[in-house]
N, C-alpha and C positions, 0 to 999 in steps of 0.2 A: 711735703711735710713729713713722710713717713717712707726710708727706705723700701721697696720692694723689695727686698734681697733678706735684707736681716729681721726687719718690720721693727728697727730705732726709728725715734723720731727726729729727723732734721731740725725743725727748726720749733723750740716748744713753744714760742710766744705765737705764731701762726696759729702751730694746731689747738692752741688753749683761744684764742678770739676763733676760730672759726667752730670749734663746742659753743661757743658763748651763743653767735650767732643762733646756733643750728637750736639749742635749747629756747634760744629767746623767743625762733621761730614758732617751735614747737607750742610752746605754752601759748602765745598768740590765737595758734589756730585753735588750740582745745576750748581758751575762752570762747573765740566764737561760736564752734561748736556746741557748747554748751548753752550759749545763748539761744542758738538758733530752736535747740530743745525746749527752752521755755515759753517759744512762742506761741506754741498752740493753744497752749493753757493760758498766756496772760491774756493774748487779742479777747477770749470771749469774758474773761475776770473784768478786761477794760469796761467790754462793751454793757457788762449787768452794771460795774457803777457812773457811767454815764449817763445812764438809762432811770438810776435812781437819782442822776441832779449831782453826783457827787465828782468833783476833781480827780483825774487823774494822772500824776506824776511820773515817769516810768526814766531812768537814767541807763543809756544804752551803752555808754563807754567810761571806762574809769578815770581816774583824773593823772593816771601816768606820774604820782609825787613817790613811787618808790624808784623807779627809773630815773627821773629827775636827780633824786638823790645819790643813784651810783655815780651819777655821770659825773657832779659837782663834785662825792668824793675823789674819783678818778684825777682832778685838776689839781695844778700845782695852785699854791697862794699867787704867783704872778701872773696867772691862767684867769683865777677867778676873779681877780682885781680887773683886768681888761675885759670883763664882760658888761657887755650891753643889752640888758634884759629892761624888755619894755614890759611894766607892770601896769597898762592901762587897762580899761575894758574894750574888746573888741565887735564891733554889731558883724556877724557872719549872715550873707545874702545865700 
């Protein structure tokens, strides 16, 4: 992607998806990072409102509709037209 010699770039559509990549990566990890920080403090917040009878809701992963959306804009109109997107509900075991 990137001459050793002069440090041009070969080829910029590579080294622009492989920043994508490395960013996408990145951000990935810091969410879970950051998740994994809130654990210590939510497990015992669960466990005082279970404890008082009250429900507790807690959503672990986001729902991915901004990704969703590059990707869709990324598609041509005869790209998007030939998809086969199952909109059912699915029971996960």
């Amino acid at each position: 992607m990137v001459d050793e010699d002069s440090g041009d770039t070969l080829n910029r559509n590579a080294k622009t998806a492989a920043l994508s990549i490395f960013e996408g990566t990145k951000q990935r990890f810091f969410a879970q990072l950051l998740l994994s920080m809130k654990l210590p403090s939510l497990i015992p917040a669960m466990e005082v409102a279970l404890g008082e009878e009250h429900s507790v809701v807690v959503q672990l992963v986001s729902t991915a509709e901004a990704m969703l959306d590059r990707r869709l804009a990324d598609l041509t109109v005869e790209e998007r037209e030939a998809l086969d997107i199952d909109l059912s509900p699915r029971e996960y075991v």
